[in-house]
N, C-alpha and C positions, 0 to 999 in steps of 0.2 A: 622369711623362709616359711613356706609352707610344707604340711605334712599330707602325700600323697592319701587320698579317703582309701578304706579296704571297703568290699562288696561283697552281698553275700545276694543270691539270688532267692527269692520266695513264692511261693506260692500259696493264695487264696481259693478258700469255697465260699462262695456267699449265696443265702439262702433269702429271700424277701419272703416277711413274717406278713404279707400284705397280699403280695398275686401270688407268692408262691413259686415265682420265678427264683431259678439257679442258673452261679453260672463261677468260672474261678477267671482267675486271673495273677499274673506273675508278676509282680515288684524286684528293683535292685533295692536291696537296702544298703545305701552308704553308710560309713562310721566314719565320721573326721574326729580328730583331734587335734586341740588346740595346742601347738608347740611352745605359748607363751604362761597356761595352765600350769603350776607348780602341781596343782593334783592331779592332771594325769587324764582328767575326764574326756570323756566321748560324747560327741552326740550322735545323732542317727537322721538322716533324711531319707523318704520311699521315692523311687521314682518309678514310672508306669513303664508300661511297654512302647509308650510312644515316645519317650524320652523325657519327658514333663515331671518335674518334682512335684509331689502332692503330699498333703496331710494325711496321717496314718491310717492304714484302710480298716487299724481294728475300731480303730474310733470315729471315723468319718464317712462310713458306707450308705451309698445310699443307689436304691434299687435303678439297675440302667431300662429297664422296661415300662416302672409306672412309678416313679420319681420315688416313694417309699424310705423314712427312714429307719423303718421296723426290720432290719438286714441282722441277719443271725452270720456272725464271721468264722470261719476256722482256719488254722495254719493246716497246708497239707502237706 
């Protein structure tokens, strides 16, 4: 038995420390829970607007105009 994920919809500003290029972008963040966890915990996957799960955008930004991984992140 699985535990259906909850969704929380987000939003990015990301700023490249490099060209200077801005630009945001919107994430689902899943939260699953493991129903065989005695503790209860969550974890959390981002997926893109294309539908592709990816690595966290506050940690893994990297500029889409001139590859740069000098990306200033904000939640908006």
């Amino acid at each position: 038995m699985t535990t259906e994920p909850g969704a929380v919809s987000e939003t990015f500003a990301f700023a490249c420390g490099n060209c200077g290029h801005t630009w945001e972008a919107t994430f689902q963040v899943m939260f699953f829970t493991d129903p065989l966890d005695p503790t209860g915990q969550t974890s959390q996957e981002y997926v893109d607007e294309d539908g592709t799960a990816v690595r966290s955008p506050l940690t893994d930004a990297v500029c889409v105009r001139c590859g740069s991984r000098r990306v200033r992140v904000s939640a908006g």
